[in-house]
PDB file with one MODEL, atoms N, CA, C and O in Angstrom:
MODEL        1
ATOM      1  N   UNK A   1      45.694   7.135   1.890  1.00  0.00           N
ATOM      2  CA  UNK A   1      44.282   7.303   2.090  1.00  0.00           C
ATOM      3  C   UNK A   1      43.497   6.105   1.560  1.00  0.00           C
ATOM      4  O   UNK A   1      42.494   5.615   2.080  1.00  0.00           O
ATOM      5  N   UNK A   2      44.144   5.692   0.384  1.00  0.00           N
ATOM      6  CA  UNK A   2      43.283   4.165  -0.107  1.00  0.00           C
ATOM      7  C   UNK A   2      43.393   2.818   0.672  1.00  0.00           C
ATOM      8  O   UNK A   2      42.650   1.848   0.518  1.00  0.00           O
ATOM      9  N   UNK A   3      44.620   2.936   1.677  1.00  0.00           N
ATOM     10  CA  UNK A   3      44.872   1.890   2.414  1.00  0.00           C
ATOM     11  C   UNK A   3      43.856   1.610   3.598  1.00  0.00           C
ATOM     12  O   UNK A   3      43.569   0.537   4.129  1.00  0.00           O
ATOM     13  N   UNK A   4      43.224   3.369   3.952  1.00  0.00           N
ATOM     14  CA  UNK A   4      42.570   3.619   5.007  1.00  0.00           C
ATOM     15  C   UNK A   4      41.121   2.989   5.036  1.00  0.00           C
ATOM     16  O   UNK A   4      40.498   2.440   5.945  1.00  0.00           O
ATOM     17  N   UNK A   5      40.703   3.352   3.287  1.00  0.00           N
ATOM     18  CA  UNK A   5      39.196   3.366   3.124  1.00  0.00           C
ATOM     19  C   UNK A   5      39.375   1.960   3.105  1.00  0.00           C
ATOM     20  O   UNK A   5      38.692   1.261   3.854  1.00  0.00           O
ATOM     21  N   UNK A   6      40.090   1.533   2.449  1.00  0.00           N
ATOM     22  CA  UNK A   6      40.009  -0.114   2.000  1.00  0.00           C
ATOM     23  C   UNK A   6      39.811  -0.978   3.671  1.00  0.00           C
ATOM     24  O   UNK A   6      38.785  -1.636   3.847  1.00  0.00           O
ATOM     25  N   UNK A   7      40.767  -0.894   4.684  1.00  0.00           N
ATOM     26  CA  UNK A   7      40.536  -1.007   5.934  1.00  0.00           C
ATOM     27  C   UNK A   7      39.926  -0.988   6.480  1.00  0.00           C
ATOM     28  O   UNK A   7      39.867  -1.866   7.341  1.00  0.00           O
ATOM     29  N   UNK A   8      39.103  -0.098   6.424  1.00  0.00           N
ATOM     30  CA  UNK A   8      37.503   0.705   6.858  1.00  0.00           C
ATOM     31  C   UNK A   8      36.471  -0.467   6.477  1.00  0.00           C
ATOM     32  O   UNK A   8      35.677  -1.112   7.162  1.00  0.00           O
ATOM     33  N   UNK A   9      36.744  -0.481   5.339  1.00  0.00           N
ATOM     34  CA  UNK A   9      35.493  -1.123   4.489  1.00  0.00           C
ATOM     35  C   UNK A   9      35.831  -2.720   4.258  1.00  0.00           C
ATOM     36  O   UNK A   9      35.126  -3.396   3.508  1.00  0.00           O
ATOM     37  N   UNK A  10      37.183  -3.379   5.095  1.00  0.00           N
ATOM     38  CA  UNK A  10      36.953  -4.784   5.203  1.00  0.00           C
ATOM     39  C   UNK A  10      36.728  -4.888   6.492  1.00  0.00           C
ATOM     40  O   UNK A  10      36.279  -5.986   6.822  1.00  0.00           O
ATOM     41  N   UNK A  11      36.922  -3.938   7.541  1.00  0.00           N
ATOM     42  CA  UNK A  11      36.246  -3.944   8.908  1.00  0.00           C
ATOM     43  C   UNK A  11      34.931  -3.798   9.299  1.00  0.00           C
ATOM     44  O   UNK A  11      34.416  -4.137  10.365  1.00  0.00           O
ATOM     45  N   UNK A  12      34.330  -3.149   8.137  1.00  0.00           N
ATOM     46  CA  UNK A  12      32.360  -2.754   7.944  1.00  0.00           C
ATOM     47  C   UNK A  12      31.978  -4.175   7.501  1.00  0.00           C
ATOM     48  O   UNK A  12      31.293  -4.791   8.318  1.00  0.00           O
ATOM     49  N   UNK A  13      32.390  -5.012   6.001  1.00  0.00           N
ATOM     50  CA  UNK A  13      32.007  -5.630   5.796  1.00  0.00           C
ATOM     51  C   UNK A  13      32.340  -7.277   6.776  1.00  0.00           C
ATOM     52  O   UNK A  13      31.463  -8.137   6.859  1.00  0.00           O
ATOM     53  N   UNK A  14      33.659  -7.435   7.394  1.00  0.00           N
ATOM     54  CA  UNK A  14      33.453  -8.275   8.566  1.00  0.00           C
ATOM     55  C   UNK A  14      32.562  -8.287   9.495  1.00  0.00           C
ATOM     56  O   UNK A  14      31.932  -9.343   9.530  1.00  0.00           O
ATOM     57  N   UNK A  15      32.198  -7.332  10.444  1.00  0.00           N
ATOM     58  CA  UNK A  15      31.042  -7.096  11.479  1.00  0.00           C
ATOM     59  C   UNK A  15      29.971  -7.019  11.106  1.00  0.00           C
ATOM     60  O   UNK A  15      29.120  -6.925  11.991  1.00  0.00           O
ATOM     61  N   UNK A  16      29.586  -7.019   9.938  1.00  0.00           N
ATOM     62  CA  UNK A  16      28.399  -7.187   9.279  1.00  0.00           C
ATOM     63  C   UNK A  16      28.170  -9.003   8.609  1.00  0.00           C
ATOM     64  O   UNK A  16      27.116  -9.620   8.759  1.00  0.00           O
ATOM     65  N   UNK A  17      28.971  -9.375   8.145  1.00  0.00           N
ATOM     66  CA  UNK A  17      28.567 -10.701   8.306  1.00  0.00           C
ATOM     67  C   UNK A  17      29.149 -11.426   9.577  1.00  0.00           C
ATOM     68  O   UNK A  17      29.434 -12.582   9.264  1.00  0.00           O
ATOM     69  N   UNK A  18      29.377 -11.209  10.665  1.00  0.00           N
ATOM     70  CA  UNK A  18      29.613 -11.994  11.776  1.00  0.00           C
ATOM     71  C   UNK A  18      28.332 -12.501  12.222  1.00  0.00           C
ATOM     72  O   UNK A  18      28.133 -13.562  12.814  1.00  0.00           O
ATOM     73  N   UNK A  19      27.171 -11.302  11.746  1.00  0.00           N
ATOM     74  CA  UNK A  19      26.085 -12.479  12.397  1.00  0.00           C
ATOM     75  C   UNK A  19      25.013 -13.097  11.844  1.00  0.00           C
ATOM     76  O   UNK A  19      23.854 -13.155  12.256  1.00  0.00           O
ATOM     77  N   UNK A  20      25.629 -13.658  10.644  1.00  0.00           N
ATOM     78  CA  UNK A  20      24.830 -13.916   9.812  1.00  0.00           C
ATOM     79  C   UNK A  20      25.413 -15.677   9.815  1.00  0.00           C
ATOM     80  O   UNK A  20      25.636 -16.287   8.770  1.00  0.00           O
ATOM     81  N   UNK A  21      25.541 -16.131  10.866  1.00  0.00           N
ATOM     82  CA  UNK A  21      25.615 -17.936  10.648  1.00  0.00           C
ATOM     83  C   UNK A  21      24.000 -18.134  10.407  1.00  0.00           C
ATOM     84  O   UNK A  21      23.163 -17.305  10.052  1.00  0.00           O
ATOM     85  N   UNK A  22      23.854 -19.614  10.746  1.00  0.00           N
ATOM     86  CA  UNK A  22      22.565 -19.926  10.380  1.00  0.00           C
ATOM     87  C   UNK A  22      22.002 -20.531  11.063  1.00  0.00           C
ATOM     88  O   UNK A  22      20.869 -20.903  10.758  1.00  0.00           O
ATOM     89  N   UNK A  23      22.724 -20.947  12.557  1.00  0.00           N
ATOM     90  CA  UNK A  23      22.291 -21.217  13.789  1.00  0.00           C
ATOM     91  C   UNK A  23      23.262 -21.074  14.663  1.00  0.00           C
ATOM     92  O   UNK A  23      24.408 -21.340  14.299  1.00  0.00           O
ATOM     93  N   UNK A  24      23.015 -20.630  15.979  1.00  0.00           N
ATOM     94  CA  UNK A  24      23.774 -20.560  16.950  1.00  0.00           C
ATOM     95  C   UNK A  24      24.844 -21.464  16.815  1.00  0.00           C
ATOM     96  O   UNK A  24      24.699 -22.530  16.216  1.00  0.00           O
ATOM     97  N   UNK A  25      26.408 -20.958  17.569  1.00  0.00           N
ATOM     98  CA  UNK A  25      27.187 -22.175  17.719  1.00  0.00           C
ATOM     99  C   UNK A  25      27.054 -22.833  18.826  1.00  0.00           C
ATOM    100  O   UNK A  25      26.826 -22.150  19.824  1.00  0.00           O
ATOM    101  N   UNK A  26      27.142 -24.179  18.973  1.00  0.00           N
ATOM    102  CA  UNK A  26      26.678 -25.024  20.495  1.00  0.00           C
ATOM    103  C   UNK A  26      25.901 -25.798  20.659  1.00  0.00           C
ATOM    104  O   UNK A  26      25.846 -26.691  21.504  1.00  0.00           O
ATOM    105  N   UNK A  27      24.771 -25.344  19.325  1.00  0.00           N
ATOM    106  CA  UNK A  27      23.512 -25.761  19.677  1.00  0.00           C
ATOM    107  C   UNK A  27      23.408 -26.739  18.479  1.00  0.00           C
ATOM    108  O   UNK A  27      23.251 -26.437  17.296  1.00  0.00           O
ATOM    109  N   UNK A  28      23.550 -28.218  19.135  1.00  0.00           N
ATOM    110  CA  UNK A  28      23.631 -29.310  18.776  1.00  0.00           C
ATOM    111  C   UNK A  28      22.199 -29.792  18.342  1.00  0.00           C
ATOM    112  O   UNK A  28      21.981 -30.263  17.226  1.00  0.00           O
ATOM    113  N   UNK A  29      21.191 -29.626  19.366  1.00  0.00           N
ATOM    114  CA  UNK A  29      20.626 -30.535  19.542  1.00  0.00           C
ATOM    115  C   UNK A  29      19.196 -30.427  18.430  1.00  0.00           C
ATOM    116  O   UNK A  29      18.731 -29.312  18.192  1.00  0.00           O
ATOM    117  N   UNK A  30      18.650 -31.535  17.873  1.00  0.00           N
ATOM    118  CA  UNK A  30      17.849 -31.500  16.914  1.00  0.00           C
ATOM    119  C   UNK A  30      15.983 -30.945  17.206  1.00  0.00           C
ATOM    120  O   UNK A  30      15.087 -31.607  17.730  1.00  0.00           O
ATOM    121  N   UNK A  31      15.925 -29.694  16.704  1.00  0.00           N
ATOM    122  CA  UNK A  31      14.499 -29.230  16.579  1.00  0.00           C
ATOM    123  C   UNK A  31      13.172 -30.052  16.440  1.00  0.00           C
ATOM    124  O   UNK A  31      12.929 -30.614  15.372  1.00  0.00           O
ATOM    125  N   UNK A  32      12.474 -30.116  17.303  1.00  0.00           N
ATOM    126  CA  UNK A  32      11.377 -30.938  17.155  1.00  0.00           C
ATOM    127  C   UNK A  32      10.029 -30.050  16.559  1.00  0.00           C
ATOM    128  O   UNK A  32       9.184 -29.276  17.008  1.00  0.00           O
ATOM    129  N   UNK A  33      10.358 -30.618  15.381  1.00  0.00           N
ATOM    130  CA  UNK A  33       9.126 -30.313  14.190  1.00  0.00           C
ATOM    131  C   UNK A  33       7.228 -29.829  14.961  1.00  0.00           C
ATOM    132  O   UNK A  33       6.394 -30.453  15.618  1.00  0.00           O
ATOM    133  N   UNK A  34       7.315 -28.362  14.358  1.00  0.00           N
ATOM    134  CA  UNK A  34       6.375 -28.099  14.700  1.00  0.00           C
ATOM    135  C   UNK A  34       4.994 -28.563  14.140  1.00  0.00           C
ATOM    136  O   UNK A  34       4.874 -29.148  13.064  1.00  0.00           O
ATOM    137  N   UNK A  35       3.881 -28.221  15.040  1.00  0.00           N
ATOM    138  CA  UNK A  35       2.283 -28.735  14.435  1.00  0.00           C
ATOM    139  C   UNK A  35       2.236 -27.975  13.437  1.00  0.00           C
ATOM    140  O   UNK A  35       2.743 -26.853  13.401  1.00  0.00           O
ATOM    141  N   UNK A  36       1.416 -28.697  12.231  1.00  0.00           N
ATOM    142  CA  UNK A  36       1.408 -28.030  11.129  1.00  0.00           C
ATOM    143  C   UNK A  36       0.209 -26.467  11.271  1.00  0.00           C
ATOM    144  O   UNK A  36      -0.353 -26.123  12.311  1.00  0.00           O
ATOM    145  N   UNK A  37       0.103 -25.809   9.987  1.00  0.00           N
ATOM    146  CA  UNK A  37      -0.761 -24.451  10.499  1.00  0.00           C
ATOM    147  C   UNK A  37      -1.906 -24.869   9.567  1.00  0.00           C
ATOM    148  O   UNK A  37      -1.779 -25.686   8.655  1.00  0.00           O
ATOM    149  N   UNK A  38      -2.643 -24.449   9.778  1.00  0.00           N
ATOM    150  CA  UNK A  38      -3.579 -24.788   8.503  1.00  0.00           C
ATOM    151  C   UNK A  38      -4.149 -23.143   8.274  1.00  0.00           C
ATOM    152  O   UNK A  38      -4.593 -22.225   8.963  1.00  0.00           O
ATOM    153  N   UNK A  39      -3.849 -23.408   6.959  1.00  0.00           N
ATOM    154  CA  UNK A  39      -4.690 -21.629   6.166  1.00  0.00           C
ATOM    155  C   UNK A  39      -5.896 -21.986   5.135  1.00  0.00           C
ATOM    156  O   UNK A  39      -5.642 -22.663   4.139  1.00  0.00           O
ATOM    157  N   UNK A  40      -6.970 -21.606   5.344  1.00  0.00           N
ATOM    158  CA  UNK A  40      -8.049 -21.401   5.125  1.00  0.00           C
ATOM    159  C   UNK A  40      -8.349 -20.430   4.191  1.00  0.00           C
ATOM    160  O   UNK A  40      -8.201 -19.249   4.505  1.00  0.00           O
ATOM    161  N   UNK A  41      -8.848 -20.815   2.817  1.00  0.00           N
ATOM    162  CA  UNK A  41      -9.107 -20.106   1.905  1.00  0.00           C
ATOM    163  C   UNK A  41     -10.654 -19.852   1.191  1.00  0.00           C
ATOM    164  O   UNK A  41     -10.554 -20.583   0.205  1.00  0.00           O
ATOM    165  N   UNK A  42     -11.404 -19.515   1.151  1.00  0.00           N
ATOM    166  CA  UNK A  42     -12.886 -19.439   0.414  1.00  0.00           C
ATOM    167  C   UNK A  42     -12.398 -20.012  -1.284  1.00  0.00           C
ATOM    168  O   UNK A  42     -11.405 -19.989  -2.011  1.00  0.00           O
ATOM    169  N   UNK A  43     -13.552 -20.413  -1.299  1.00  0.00           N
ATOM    170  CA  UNK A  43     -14.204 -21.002  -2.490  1.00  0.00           C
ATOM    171  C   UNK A  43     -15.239 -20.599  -2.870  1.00  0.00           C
ATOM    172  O   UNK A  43     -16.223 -21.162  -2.391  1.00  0.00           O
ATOM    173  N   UNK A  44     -15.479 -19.477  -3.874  1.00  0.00           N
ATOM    174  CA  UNK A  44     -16.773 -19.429  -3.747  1.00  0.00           C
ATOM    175  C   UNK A  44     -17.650 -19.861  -5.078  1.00  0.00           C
ATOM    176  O   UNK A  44     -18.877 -19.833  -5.179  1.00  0.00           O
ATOM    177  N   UNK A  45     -16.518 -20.337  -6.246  1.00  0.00           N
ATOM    178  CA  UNK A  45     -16.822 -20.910  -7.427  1.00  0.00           C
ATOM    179  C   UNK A  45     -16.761 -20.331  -8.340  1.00  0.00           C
ATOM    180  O   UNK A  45     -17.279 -20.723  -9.385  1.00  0.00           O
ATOM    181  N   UNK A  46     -16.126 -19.240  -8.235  1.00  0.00           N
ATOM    182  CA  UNK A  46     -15.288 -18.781  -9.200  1.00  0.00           C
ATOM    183  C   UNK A  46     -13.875 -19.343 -10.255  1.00  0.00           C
ATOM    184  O   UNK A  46     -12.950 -20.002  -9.781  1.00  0.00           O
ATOM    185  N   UNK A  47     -13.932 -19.032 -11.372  1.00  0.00           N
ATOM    186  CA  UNK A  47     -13.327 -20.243 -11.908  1.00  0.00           C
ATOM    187  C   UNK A  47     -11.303 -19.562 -11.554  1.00  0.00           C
ATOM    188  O   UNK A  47     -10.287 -20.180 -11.234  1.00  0.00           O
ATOM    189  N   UNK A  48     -11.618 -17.806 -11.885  1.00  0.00           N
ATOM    190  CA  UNK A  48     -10.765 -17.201 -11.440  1.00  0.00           C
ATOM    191  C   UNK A  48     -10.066 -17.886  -9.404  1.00  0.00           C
ATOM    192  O   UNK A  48      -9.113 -18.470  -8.887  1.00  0.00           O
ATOM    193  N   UNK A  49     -10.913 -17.472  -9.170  1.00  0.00           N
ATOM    194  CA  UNK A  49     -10.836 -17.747  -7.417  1.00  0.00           C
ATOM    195  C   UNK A  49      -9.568 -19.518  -7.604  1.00  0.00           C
ATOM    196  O   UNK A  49      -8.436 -19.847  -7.252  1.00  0.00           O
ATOM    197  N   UNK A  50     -10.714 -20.118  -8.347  1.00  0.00           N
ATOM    198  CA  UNK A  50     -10.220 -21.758  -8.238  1.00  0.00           C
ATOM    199  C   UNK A  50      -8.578 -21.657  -8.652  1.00  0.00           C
ATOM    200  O   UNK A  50      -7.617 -22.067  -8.002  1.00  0.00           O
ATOM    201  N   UNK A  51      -8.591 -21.144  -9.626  1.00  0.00           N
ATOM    202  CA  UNK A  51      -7.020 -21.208 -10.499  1.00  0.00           C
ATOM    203  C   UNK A  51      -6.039 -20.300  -9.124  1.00  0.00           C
ATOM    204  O   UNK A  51      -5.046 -20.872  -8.675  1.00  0.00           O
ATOM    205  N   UNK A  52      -6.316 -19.339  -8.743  1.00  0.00           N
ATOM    206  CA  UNK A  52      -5.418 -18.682  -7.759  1.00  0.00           C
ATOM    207  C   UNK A  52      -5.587 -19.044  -6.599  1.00  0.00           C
ATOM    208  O   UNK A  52      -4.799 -18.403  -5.904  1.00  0.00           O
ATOM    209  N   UNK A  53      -6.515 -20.099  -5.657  1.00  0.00           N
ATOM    210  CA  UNK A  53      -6.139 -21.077  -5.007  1.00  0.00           C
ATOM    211  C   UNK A  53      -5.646 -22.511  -5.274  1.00  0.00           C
ATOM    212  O   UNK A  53      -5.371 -23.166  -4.269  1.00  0.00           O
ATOM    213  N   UNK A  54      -5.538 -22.922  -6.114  1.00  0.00           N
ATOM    214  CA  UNK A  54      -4.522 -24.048  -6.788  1.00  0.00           C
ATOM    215  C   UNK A  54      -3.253 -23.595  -6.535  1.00  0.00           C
ATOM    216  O   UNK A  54      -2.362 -23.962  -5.768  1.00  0.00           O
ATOM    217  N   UNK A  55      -3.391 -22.498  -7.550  1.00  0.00           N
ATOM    218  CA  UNK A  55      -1.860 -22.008  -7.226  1.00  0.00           C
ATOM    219  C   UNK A  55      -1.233 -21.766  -5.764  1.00  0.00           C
ATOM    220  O   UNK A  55      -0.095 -22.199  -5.584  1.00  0.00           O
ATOM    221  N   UNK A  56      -1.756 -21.237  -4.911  1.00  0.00           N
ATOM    222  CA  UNK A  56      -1.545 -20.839  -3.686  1.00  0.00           C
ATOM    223  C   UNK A  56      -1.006 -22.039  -2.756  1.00  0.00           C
ATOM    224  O   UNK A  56      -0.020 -22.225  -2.042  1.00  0.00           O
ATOM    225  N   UNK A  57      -2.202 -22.785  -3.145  1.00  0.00           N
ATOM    226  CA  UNK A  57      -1.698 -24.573  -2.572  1.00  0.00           C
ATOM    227  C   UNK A  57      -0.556 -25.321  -2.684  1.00  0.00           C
ATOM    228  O   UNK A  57      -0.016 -26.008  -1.816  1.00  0.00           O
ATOM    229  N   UNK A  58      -0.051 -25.029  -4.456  1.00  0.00           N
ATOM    230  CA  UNK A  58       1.068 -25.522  -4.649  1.00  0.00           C
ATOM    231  C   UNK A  58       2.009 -24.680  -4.000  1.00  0.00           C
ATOM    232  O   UNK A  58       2.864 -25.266  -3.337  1.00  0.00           O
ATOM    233  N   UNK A  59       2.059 -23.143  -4.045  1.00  0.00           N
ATOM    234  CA  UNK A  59       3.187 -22.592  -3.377  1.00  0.00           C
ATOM    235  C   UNK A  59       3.544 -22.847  -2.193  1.00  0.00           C
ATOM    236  O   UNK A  59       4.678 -23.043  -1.757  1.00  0.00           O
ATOM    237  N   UNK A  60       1.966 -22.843  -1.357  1.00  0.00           N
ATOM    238  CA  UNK A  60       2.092 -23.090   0.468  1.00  0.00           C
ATOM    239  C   UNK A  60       2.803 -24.660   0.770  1.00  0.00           C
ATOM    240  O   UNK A  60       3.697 -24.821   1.600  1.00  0.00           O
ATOM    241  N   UNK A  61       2.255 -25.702  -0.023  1.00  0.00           N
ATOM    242  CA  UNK A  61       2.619 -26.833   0.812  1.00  0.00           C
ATOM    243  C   UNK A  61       3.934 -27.575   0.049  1.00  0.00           C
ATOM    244  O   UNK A  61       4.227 -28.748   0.282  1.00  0.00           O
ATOM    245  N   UNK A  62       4.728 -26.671  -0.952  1.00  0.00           N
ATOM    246  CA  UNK A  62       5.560 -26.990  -1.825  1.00  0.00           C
ATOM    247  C   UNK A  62       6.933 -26.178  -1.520  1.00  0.00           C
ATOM    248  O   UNK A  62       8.082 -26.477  -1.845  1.00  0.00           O
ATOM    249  N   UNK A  63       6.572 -25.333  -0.974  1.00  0.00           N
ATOM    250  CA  UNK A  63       7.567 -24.177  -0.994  1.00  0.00           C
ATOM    251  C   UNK A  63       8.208 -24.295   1.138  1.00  0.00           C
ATOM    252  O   UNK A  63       9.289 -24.493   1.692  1.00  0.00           O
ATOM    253  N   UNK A  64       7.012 -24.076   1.533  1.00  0.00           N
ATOM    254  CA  UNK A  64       7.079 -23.536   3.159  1.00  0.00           C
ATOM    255  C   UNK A  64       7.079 -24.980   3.550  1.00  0.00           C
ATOM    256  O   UNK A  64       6.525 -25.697   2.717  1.00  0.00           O
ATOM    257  N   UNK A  65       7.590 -25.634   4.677  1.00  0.00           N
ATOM    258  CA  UNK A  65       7.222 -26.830   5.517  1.00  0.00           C
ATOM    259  C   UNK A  65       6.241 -26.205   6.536  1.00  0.00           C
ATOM    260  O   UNK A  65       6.270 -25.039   6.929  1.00  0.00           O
ATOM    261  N   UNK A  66       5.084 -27.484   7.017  1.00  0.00           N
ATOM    262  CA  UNK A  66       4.576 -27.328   8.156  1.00  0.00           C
ATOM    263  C   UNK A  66       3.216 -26.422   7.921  1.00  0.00           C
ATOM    264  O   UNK A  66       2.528 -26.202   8.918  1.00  0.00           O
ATOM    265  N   UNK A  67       2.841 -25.942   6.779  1.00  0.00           N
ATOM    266  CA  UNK A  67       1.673 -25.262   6.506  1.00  0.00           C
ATOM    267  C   UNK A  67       0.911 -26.239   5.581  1.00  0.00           C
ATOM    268  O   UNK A  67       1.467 -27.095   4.892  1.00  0.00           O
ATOM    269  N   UNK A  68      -0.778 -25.963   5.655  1.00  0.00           N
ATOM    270  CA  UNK A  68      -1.119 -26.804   4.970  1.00  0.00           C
ATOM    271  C   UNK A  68      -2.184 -26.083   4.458  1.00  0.00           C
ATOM    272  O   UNK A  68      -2.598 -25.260   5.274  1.00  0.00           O
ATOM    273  N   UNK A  69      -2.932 -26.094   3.133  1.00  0.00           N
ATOM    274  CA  UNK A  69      -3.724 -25.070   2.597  1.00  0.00           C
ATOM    275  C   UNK A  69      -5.227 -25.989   2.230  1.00  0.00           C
ATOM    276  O   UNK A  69      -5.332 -27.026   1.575  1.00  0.00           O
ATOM    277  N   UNK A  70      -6.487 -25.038   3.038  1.00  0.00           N
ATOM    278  CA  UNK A  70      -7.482 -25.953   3.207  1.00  0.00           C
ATOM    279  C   UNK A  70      -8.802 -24.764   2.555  1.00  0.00           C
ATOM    280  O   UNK A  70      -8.998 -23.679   3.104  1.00  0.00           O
ATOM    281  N   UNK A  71      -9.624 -25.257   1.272  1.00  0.00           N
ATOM    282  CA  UNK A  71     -10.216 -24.695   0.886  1.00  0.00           C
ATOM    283  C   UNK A  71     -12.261 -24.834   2.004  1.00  0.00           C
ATOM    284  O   UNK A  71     -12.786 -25.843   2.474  1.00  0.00           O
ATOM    285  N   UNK A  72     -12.821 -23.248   2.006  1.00  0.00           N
ATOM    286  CA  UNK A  72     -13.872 -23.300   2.823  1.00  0.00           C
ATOM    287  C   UNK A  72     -14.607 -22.623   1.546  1.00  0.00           C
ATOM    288  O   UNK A  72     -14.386 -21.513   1.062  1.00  0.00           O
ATOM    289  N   UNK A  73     -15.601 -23.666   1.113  1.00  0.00           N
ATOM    290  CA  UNK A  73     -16.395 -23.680   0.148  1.00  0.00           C
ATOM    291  C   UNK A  73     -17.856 -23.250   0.753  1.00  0.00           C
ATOM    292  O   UNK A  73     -18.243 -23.761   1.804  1.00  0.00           O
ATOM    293  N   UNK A  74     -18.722 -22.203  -0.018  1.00  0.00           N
ATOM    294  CA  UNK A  74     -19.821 -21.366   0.524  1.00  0.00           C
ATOM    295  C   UNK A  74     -19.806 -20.296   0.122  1.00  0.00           C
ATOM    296  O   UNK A  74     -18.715 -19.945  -0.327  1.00  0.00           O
ATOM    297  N   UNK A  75     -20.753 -19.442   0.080  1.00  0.00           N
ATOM    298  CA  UNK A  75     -21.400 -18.637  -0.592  1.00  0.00           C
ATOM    299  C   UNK A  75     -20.440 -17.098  -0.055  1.00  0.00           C
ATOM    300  O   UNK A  75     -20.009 -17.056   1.097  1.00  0.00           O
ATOM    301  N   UNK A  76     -20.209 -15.966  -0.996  1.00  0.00           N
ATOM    302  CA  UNK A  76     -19.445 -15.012  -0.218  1.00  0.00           C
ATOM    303  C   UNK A  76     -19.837 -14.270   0.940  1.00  0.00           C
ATOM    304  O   UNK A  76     -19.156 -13.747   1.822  1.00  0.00           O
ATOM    305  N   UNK A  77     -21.047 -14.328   0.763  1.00  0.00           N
ATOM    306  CA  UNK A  77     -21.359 -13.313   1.911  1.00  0.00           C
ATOM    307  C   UNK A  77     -20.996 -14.452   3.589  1.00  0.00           C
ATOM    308  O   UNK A  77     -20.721 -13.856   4.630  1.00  0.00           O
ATOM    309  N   UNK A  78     -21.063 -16.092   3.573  1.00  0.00           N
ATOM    310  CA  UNK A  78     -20.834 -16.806   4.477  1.00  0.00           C
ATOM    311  C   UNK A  78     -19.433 -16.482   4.553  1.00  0.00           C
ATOM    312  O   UNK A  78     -18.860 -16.196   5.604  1.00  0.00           O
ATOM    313  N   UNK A  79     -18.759 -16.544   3.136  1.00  0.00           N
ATOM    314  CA  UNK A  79     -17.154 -16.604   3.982  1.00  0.00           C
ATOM    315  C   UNK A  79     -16.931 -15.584   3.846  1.00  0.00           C
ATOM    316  O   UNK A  79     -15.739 -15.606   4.154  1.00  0.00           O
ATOM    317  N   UNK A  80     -17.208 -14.275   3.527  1.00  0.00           N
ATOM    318  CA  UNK A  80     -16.883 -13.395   4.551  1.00  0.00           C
ATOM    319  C   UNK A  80     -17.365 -12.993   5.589  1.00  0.00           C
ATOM    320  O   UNK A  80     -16.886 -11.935   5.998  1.00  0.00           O
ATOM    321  N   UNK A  81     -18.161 -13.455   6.191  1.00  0.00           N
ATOM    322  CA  UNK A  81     -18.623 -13.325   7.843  1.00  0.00           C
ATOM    323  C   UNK A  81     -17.458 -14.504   8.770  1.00  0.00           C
ATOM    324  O   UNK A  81     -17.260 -14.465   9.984  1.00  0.00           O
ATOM    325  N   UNK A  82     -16.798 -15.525   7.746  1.00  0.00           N
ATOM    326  CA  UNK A  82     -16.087 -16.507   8.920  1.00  0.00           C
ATOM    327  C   UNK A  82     -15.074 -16.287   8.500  1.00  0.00           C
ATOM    328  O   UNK A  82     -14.308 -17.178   8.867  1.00  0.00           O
ATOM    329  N   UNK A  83     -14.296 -15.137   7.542  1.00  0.00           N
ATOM    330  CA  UNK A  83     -13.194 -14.415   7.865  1.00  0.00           C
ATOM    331  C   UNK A  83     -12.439 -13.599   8.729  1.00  0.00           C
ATOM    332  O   UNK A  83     -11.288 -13.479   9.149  1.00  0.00           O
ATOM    333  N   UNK A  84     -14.208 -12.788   8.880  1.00  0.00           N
ATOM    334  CA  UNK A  84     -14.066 -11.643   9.867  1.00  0.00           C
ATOM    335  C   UNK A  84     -13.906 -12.248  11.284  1.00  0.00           C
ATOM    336  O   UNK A  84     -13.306 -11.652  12.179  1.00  0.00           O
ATOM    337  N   UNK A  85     -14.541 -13.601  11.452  1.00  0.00           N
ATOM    338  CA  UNK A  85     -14.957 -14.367  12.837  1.00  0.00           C
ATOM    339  C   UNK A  85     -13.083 -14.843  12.758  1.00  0.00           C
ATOM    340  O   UNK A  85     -12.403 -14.698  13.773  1.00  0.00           O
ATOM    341  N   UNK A  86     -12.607 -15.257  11.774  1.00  0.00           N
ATOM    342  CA  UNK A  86     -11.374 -16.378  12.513  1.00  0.00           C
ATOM    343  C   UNK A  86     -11.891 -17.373  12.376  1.00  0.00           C
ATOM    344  O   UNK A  86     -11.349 -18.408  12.764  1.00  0.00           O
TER     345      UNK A  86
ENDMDL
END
């Protein structure tokens, strides 16, 4: 019976990483780098606000490729009307 489960359970854990490569096989050819995104954050002069968009900045353009973190400075009630807009 231990021969069975053991069997079982290197046949579960094979088919379960079979599809876990990290790119197709075949596919040679080199990815052409996408346009960057830009994310948009308020400022509204808060000293709190400032320190947790610093931080945010370093995570976004340090951590992720291809994103870029852009502060929109103005009063709250403006940026939240050009939140809601997009």
């Amino acid at each position: 019976m231990k021969k069975l489960t053991f069997a079982l359970a290197l046949l579960l854990l094979l088919s379960v990483f079979t599809g876990c490569a990290t790119k197709p096989a075949g596919n040679d050819e080199p990815e052409e780098p996408a346009a960057p995104v830009t994310i948009v954050v308020t400022d509204n002069g808060w000293d709190s606000q400032k320190l947790h968009n610093a931080i945010a900045k370093l995570v976004v353009e340090h951590a992720y490729d291809g994103y870029v973190l852009s502060e929109s400075t103005a009063s709250s009630t403006m940026n939240w009307q050009s939140l809601i807009a997009g």
